[in-house]
ROKE-973667 format. One record per residue (C-alpha): residue in one letter; x, y, z. Coordinates in Angstrom, 2 decimals. Example, Ala and Ser with C-alpha at 12.3 -4.5 7.8 and 13.67 -1.06 7.14 Angstrom:
# residues 2
(atom 'a'; (12.30; -4.50; 7.80));
(atom 's'; (13.67; -1.06; 7.14));
This chain:
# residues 435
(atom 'x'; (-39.57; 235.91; 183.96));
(atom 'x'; (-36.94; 236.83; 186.92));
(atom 'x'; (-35.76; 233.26; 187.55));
(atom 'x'; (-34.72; 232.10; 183.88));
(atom 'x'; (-31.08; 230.16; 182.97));
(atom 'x'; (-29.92; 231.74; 180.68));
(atom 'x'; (-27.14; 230.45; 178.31));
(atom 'x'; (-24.82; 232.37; 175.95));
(atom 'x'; (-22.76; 230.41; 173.35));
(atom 'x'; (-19.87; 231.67; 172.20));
(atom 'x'; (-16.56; 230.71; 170.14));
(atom 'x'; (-14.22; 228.34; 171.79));
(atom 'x'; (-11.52; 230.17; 173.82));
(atom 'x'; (-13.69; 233.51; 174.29));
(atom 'x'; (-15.23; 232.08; 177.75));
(atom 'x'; (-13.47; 233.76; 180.34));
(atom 'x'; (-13.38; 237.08; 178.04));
(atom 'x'; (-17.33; 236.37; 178.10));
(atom 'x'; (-18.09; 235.44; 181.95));
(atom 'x'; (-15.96; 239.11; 182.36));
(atom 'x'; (-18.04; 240.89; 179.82));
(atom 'x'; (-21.49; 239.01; 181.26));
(atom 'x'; (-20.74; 240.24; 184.74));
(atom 'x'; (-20.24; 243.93; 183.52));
(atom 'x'; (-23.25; 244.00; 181.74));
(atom 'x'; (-26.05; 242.00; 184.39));
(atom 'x'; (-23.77; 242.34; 187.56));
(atom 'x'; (-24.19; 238.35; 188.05));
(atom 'x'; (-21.04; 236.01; 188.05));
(atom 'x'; (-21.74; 233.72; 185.66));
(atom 'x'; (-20.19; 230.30; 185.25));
(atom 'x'; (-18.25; 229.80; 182.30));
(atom 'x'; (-18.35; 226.40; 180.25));
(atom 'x'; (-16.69; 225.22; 176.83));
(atom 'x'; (-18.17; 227.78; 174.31));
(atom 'x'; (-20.08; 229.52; 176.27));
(atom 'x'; (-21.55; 231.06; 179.52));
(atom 'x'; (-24.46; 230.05; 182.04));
(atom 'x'; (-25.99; 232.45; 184.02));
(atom 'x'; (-29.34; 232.50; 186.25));
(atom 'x'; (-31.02; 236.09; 185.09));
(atom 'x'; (-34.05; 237.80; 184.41));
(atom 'x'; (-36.08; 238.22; 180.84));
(atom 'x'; (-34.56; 241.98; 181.34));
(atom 'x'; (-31.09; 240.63; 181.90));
(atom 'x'; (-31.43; 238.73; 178.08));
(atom 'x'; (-32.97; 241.93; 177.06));
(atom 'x'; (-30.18; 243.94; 178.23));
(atom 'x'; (-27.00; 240.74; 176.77));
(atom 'x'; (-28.75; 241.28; 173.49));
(atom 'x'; (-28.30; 244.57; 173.64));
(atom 'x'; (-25.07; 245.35; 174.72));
(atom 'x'; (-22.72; 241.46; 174.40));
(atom 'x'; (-20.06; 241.88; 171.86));
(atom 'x'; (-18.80; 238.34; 172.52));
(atom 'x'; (-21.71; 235.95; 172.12));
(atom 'x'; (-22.94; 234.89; 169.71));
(atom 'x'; (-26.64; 234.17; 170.98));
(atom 'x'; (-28.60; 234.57; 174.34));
(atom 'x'; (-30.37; 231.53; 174.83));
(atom 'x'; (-33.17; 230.73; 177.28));
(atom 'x'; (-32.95; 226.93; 178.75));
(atom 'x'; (-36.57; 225.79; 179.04));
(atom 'x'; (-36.07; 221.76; 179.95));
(atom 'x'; (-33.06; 220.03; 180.87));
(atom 'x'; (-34.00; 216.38; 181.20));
(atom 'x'; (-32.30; 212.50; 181.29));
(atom 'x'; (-33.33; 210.69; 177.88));
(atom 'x'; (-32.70; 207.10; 176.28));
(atom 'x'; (-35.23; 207.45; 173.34));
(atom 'x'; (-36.82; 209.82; 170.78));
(atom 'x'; (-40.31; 209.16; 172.79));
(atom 'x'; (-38.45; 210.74; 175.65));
(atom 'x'; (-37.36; 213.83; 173.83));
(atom 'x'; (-40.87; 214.14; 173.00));
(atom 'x'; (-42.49; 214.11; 176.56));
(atom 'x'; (-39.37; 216.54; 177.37));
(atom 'x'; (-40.27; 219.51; 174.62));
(atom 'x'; (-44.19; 218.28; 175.41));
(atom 'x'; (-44.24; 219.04; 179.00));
(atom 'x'; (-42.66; 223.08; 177.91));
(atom 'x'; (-45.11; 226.17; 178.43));
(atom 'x'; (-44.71; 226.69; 174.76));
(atom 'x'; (-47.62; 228.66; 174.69));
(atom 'x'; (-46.24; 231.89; 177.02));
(atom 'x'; (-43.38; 232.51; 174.77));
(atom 'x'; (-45.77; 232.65; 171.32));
(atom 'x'; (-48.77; 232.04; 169.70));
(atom 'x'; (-50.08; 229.06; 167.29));
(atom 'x'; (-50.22; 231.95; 164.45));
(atom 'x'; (-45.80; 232.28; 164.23));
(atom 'x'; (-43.96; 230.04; 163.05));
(atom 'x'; (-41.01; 228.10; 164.44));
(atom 'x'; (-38.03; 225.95; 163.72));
(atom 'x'; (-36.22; 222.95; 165.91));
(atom 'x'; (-32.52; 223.27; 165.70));
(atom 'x'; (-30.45; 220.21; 167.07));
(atom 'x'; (-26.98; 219.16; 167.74));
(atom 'x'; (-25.40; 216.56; 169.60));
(atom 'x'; (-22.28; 215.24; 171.14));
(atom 'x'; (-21.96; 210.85; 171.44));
(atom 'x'; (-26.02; 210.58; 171.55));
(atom 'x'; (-26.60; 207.03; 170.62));
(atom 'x'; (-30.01; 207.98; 168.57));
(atom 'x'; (-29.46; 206.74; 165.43));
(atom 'x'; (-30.56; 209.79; 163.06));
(atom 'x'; (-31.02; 213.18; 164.50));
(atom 'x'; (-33.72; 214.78; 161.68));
(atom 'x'; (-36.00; 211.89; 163.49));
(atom 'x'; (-35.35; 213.18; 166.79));
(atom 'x'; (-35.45; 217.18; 165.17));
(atom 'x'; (-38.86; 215.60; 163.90));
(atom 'x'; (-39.83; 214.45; 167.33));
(atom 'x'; (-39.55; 217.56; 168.90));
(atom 'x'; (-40.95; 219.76; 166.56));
(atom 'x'; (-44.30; 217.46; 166.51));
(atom 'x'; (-44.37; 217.47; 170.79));
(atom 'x'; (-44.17; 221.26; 170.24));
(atom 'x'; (-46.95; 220.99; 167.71));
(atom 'x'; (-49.29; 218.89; 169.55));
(atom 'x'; (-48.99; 220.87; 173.00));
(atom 'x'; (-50.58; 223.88; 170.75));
(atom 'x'; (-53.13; 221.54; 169.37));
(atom 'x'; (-54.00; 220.28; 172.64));
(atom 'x'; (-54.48; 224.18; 174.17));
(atom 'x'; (-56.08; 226.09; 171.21));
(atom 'x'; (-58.50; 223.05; 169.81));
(atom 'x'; (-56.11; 222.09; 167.09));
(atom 'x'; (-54.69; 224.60; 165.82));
(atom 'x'; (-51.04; 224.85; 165.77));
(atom 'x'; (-47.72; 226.93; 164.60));
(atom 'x'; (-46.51; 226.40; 161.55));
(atom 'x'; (-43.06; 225.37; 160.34));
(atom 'x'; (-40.23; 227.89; 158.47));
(atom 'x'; (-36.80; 226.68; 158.13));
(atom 'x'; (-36.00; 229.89; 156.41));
(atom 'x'; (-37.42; 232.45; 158.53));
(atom 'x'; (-39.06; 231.58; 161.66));
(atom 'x'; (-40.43; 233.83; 164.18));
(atom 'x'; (-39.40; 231.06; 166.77));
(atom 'x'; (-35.91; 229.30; 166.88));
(atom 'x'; (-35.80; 226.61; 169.40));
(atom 'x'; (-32.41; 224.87; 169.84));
(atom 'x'; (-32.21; 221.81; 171.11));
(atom 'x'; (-28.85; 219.87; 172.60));
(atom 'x'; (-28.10; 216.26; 173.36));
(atom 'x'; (-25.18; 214.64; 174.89));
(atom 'x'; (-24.50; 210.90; 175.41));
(atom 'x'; (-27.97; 211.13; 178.08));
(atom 'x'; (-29.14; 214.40; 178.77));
(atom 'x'; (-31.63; 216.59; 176.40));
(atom 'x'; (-31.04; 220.06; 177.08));
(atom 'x'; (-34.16; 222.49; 175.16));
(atom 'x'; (-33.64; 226.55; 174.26));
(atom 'x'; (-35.57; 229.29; 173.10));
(atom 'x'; (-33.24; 231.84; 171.29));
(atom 'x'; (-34.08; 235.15; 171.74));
(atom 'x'; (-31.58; 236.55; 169.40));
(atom 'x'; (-32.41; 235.23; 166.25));
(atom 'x'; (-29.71; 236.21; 163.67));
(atom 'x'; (-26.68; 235.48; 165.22));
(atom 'x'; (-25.32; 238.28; 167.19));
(atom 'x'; (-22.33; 238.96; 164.99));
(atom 'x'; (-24.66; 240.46; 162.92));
(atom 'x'; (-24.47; 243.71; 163.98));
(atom 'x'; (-26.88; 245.67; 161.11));
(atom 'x'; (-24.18; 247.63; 159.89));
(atom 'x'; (-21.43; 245.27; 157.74));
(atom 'x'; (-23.62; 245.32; 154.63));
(atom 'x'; (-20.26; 245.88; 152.46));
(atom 'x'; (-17.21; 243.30; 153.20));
(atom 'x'; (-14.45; 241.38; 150.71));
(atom 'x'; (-13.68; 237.40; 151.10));
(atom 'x'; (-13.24; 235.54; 154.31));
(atom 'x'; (-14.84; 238.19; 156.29));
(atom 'x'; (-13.96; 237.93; 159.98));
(atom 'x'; (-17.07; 238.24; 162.04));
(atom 'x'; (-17.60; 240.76; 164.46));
(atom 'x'; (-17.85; 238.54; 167.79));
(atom 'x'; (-14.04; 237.07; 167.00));
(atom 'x'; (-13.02; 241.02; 166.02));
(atom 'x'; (-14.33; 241.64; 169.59));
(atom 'x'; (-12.66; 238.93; 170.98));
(atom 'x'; (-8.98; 240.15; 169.53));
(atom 'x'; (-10.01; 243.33; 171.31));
(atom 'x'; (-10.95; 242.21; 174.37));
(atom 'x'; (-7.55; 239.62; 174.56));
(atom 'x'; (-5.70; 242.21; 174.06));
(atom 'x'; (-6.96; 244.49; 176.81));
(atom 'x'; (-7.30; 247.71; 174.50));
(atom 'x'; (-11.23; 247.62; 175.36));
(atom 'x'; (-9.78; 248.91; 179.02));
(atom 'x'; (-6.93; 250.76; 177.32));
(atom 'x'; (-8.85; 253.01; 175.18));
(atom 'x'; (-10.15; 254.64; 178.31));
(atom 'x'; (-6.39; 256.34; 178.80));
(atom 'x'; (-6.42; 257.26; 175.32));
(atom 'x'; (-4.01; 254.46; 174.18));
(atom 'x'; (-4.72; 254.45; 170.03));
(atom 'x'; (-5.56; 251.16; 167.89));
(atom 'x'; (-4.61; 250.70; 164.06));
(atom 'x'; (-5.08; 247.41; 161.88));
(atom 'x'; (-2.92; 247.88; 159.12));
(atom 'x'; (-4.75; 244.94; 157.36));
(atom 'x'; (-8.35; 246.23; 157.79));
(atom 'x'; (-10.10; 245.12; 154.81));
(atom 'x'; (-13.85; 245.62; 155.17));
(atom 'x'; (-12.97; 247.61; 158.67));
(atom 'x'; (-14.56; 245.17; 161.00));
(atom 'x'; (-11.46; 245.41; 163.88));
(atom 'x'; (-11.46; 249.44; 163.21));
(atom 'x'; (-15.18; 249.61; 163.51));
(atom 'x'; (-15.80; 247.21; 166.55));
(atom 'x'; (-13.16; 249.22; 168.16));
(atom 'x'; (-14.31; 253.03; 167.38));
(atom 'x'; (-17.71; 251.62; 168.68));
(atom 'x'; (-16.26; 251.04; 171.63));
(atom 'x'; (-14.14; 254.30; 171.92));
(atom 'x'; (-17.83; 255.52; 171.85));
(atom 'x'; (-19.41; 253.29; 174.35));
(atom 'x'; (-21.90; 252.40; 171.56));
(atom 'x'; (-23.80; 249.02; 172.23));
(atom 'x'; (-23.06; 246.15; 169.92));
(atom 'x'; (-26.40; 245.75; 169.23));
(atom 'x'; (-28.60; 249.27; 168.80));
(atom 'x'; (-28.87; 248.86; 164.85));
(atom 'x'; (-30.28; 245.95; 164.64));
(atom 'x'; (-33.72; 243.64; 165.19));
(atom 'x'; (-33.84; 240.67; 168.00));
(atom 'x'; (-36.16; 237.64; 167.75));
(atom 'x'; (-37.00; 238.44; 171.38));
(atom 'x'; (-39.46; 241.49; 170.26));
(atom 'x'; (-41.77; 238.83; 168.19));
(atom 'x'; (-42.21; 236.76; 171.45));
(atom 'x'; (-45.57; 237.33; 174.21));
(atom 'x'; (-42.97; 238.83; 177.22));
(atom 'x'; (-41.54; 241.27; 174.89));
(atom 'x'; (-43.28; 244.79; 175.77));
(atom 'x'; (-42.29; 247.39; 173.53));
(atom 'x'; (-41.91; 250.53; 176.39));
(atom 'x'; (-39.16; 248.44; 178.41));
(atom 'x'; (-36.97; 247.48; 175.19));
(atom 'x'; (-37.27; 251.57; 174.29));
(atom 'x'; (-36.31; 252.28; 177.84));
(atom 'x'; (-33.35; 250.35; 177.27));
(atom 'x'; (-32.27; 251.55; 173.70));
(atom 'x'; (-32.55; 255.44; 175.36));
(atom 'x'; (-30.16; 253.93; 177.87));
(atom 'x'; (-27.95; 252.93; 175.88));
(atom 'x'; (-28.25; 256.16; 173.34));
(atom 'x'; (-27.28; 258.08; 176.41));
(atom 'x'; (-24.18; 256.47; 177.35));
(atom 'x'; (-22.83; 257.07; 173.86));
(atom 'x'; (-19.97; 259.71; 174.14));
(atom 'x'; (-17.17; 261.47; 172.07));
(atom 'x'; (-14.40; 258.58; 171.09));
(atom 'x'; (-11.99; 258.03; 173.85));
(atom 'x'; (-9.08; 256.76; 171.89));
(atom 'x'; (-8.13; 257.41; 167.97));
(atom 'x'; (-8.73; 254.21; 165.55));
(atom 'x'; (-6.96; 253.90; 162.43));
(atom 'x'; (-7.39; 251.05; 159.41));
(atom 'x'; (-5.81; 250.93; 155.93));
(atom 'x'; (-5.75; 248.16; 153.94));
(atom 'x'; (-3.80; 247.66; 150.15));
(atom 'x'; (-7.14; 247.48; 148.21));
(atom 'x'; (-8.67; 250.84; 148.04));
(atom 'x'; (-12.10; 248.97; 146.90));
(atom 'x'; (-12.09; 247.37; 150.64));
(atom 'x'; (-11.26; 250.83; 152.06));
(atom 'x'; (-14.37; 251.95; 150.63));
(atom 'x'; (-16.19; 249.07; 152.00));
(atom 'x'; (-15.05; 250.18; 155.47));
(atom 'x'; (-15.77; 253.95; 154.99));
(atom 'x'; (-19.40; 252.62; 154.51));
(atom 'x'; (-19.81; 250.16; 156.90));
(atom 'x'; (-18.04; 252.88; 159.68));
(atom 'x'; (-20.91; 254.62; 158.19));
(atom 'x'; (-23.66; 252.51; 158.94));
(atom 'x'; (-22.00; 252.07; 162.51));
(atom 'x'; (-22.30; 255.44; 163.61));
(atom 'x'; (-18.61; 255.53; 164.05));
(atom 'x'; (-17.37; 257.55; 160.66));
(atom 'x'; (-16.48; 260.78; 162.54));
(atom 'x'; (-14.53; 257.85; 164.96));
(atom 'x'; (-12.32; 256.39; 162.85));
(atom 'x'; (-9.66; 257.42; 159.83));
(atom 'x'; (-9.30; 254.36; 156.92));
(atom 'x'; (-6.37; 255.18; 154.23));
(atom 'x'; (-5.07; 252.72; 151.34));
(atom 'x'; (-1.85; 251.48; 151.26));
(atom 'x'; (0.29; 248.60; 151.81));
(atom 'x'; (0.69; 246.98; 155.23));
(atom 'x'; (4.98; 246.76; 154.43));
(atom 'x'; (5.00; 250.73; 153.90));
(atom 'x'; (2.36; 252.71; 155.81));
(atom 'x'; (3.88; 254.54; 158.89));
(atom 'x'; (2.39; 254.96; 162.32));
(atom 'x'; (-0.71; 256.79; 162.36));
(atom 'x'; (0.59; 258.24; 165.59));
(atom 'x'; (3.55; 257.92; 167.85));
(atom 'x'; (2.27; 254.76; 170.04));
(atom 'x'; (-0.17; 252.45; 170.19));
(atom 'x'; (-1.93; 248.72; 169.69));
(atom 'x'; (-1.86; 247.02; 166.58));
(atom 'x'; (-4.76; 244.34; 166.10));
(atom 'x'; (-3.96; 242.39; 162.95));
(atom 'x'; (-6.12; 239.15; 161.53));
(atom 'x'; (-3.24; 238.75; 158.96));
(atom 'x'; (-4.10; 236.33; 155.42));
(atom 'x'; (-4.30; 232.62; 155.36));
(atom 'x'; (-6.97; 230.65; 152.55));
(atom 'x'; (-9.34; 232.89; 151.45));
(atom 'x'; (-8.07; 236.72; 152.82));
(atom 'x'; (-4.37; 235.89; 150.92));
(atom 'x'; (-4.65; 238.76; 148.91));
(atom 'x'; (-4.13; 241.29; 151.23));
(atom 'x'; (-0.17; 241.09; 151.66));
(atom 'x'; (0.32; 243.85; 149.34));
(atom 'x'; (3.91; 243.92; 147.91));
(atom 'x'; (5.07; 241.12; 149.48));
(atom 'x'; (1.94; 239.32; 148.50));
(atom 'x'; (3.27; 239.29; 144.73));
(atom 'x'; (6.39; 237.67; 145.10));
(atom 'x'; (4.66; 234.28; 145.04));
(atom 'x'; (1.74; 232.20; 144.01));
(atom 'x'; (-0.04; 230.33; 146.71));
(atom 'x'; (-0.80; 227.08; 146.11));
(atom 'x'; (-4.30; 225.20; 148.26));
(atom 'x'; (-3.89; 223.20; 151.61));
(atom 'x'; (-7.24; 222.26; 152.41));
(atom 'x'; (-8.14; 222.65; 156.24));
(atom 'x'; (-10.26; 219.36; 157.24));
(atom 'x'; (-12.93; 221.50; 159.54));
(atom 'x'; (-15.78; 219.99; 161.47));
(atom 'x'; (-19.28; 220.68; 161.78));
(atom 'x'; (-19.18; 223.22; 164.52));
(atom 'x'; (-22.78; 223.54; 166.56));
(atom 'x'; (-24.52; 226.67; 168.00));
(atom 'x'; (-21.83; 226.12; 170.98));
(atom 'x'; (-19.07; 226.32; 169.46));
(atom 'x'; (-18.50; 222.74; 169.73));
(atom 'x'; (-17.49; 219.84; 167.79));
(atom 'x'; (-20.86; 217.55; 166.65));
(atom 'x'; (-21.93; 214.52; 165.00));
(atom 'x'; (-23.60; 215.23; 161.65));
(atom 'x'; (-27.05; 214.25; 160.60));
(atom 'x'; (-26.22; 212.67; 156.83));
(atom 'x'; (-28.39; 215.96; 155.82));
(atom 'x'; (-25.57; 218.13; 157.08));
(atom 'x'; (-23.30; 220.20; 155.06));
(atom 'x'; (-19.46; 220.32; 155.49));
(atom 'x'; (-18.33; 223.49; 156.09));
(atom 'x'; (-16.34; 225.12; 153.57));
(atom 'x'; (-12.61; 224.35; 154.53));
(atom 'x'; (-9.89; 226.95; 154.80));
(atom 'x'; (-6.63; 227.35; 153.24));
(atom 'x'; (-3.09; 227.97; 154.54));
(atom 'x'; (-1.12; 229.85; 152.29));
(atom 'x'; (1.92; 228.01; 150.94));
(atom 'x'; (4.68; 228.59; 148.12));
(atom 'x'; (5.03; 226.36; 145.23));
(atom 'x'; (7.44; 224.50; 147.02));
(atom 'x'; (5.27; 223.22; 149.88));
(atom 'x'; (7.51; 225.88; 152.39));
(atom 'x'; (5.49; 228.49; 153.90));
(atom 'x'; (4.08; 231.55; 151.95));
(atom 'x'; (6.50; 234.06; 150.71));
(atom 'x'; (8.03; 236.42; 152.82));
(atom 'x'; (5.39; 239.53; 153.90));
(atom 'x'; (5.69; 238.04; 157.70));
(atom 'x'; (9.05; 238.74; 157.77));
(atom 'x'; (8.97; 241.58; 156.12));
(atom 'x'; (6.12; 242.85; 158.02));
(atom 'x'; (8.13; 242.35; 161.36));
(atom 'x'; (11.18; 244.16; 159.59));
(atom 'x'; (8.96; 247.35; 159.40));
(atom 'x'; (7.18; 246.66; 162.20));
(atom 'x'; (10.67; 246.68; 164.57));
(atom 'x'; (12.32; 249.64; 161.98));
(atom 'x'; (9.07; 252.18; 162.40));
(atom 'x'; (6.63; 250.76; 165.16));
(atom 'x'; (8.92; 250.58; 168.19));
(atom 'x'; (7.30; 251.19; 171.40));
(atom 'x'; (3.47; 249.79; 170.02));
(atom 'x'; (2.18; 246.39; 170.58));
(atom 'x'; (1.13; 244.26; 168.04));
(atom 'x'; (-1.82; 241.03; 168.22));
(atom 'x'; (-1.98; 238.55; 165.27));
(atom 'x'; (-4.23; 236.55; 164.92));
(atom 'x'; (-3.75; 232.96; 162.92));
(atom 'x'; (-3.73; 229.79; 162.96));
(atom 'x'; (-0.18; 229.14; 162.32));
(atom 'x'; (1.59; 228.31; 165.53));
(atom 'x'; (4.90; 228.80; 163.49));
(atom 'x'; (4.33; 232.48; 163.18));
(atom 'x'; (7.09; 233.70; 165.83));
(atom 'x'; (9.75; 232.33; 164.61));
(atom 'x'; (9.19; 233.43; 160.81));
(atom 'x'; (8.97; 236.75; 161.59));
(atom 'x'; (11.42; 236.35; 163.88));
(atom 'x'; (9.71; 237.70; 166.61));
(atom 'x'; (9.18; 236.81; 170.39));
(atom 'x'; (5.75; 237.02; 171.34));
(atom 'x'; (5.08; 237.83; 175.12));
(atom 'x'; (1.55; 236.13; 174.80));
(atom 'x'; (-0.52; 233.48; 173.29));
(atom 'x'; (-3.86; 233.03; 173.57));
(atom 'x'; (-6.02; 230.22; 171.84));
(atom 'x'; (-8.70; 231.08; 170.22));
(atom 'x'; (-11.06; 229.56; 167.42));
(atom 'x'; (-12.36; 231.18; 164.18));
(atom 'x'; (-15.11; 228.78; 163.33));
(atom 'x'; (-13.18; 225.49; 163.27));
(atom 'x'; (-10.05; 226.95; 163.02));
(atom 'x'; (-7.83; 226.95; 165.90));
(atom 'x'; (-6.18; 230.17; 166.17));
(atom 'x'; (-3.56; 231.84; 168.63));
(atom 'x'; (-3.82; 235.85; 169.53));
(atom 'x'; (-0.09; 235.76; 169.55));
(atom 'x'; (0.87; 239.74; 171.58));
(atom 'x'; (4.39; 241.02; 170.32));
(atom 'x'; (6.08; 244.12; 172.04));
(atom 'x'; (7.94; 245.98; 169.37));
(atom 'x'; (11.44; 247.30; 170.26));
(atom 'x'; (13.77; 249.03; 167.34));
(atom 'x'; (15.67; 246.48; 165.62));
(atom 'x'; (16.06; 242.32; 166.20));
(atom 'x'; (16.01; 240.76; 169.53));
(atom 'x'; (19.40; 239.77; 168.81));
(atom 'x'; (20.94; 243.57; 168.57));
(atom 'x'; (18.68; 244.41; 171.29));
(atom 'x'; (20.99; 242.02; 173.23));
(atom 'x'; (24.24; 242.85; 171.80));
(atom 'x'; (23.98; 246.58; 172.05));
C-alpha cells in the first residue's frame, strides 16, 4: 500500500491551486492535469488528502490503466484487479463511468461489463459468492474512465464527495460548494495572508460557506475532521492509524489567526450561517450580521473581500438594488460534467444538469444596477481592501466600472467563471488620475 497512483479530481481551473495544496499536505510534487492531480503516494498519503484537501473533490486510487477496443476488453481489464484486498463479497459496490470520444456504442453496457468482471472475480475466489449491487449507497464506489482507447479503473476512497464537509446542514438556493469557496480563497492568496492577520469579509455570505471555509482555516482546522470517508469500510483501513491522524490534526487546531466577517440581506440565511459556523467548530471564529451588501461598512479598517455575487438562482441577494428590477430567465446550456471535472458524452440514461441563469432586465440589458452601485460603495467606504468576485460574466469590470488587477478562470460546475481581484482606491479611476 506504499506504491499506489493516486488521483485527485478537482474543478477545472483549481489544478495548480491543487498540485500546491497536494505538495503541502504529502510533501510529493504532484503532476497536475485538466481537473485534477496525479500523484504516486502511499494508502497513508490518501488517508492523510482525505483528511486535510480543501480543493478536491475526491481521492481516487488508480487500480488498472489499460489499451481497449471492446467491452470484452474492459472486462478482462476490471477482471484481472485484486478486487478482493480492498473488500469483501458481503459490501456492496457500484461502477461509475464516464468517457471522452470512446467509440463504444452505449456506456450502461460497458458500466454492465465491468460491474459483472468485478462480480465474477469474487465468484471465482469465494466459491460463488459475490458483492452485491447499491446504486444508492454502496460501501464500494469504483469509477471507471475511458477515452478514445485507454480504460483507466478507480477505487474512491472518499465516498461523498469531499465538498461535503459534515457541517453545511442549513444553506438557501444555489449553494456554492465548499471546494469552489476554497478555491476563491486559495486564488486569492488570503489562505497565506491570514497568517499576518490580514481580515476577510463576504458581504454576500448567504449560508456562510466563504466565512466558514475561511475561519476554519484561521484555525488550521482540517477540511475534513467532521465527517465519514468510504476509505474506513475498506480491508487496509485500520482504525488506530486513522485516530492517530484525527489527534494530529486536533492538535494543530489553534486560536483564529485573522478576523472573518459575513452578512448577508436575509436575516433567515444569517441564521443558516450562525448554525452551520456552529457545526464547523468555527462560531467563536467568525462574526455574521444582516444587512444589505450597498450599506454595511467595513467590519474593520482593511482587509480582503471574497464575494460569489448573484446570477440564476442566488439573484435575490442584491438587497436594495436587487428591487429596482425584475429579472427575467437566460437559460445556461451546461454539459454533463464527469467526476473530473470534464466535459463527457452522455449515456441516453443521463440527466441534464439543471442549467443556470444570468440575471437580465426586462429589456434583455444586463440586471439592474447593484454592480455599480456596489463598486460606488465599495470605492466611497472600502478604500485600501481588496475585493475577489466571482462570476461568470466576463463583462463585470466595466459595469462596475472597475479595473481588475487579476483574472483567474475558474469553473463552478459547468459554468465558466473568472475570480476577477479589484484593488479599491477612494473614488473612480478617472479622479484618481485627474487629482
Amino acid at each position: 500500500m506504499n506504491q499506489l497512483q493516486l488521483f485527485l479530481p478537482c474543478a477545472a481551473g483549481v489544478e495548480a491551486l491543487l498540485a500546491t495544496e497536494v505538495q503541502r499536505i504529502t510533501g510529493t510534487a504532484p503532476k497536475a492535469w485538466r481537473a485534477g492531480v496525479q500523484l504516486a503516494g502511499s494508502w497513508r498519503d490518501a488517508l492523510q488528502l482525505n483528511l486535510h484537501s480543501r480543493l478536491a473533490q475526491r481521492v481516487l486510487i488508480e487500480l488498472a490503466h489499460n489499451q481497449y477496443r471492446s467491452e470484452q476488453d474492459l472486462y478482462n481489464a476490471a477482471a484481472n484487479v485484486a478486487w478482493e484486498i480492498w473488500f469483501t463479497p458481503k459490501q456492496t459496490f457500484k461502477v461509475e463511468i464516464t468517457a471522452q470520444h470512446s467509440p463504444l456504442t452505449s456506456l450502461n453496457f460497458a458500466a454492465l461489463k465491468i460491474k459483472d468482471a468485478i462480480a465474477d472475480r469474487f465468484r471465482h475466489k469465494y466459491d460463488d459468492v459475490r458483492p452485491s449491487v447499491d446504486t444508492r449507497w454502496p460501501d464500494v464506489r469504483v469509477y471507471v474512465h475511458l477515452t478514445v482507447d485507454t480504460v483507466t479503473v478507480y477505487i474512491d476512497t472518499s465516498g461523498e464527495p469531499l465538498f461535503k464537509r459534515g457541517w453545511r446542514e442549513d444553506v438557501g438556493d444555489a449553494p456554492l460548494k465548499e471546494t469552489l469557496a476554497a478555491a476563491m480563497i486559495a486564488a486569492s492568496g488570503w489562505d497565506e495572508l491570514c497568517k499576518q492577520g490580514v481580515a476577510l469579509y463576504d458581504p454576500c455570505c448567504g449560508s456562510g460557506t466563504i466565512a466558514i471555509e475561511a475561519a476554519q482555516i484561521a484555525c488550521n482546522i482540517a477540511a475534513g475532521i467532521n465527517r465519514k470517508f468510504a476509505f474506513q469500510k475498506y480491508l487496509p483501513y485500520q482504525a488506530h492509524v486513522w485516530d492517530g491522524l484525527l489527534d494530529q490534526a486536533e492538535a494543530l487546531i489553534t486560536e483564529p489567526m485573522a478576523e472573518v466577517f459575513g452578512s448577508d440581506v436575509s436575516f433567515r440565511m444569517v441564521d443558516f450561517a450562525d448554525r452551520n459556523a456552529e457545526r464547523a467548530g468555527v462560531a467563536n471564529a467568525v462574526q455574521f450580521r444582516g444587512g444589505d451588501a450597498l450599506e454595511r461598512m467595513p467590519p474593520v479598517s482593511a482587509g480582503v473581500m471574497l464575494v460569489n455575487p448573484p446570477y440564476g438562482e442566488r439573484i435575490n441577494i442584491a438587497g436594495v438594488a436587487g428591487a429596482a428590477s425584475a429579472p427575467i430567465r437566460a437559460q445556461f446550456q451546461g454539459q454533463v460534467i464527469d467526476e473530473f471535472g470534464l466535459p463527457v458524452q452522455a449515456s441516453p440514461s443521463s440527466a441534464q444538469p439543471k442549467g443556470r441563469e444570468l440575471a437580465q432586465t426586462e429589456s434583455g440589458e444586463d440586471a439592474n444596477d447593484f454592480f455599480p452601485k456596489l463598486a460606488a460603495h465599495w470605492k466611497k467606504n472600502y478604500a485600501s481592501w481588496t475585493a475577489h468576485v466571482l462570476t461568470p460574466d466576463l463583462k463585470l469590470p466595466s459595469k462596475m466600472r472597475l479595473k481588475e488587477s487579476r483574472r483567474v478562470p475558474m469553473w463552478n460546475g459547468p459554468i465558466e467563471c473568472r475570480l476577477f481581484r479589484f484593488d479599491m482606491v477612494a473614488g473612480s479611476a478617472r479622479e484618481k488620475k485627474t487629482s
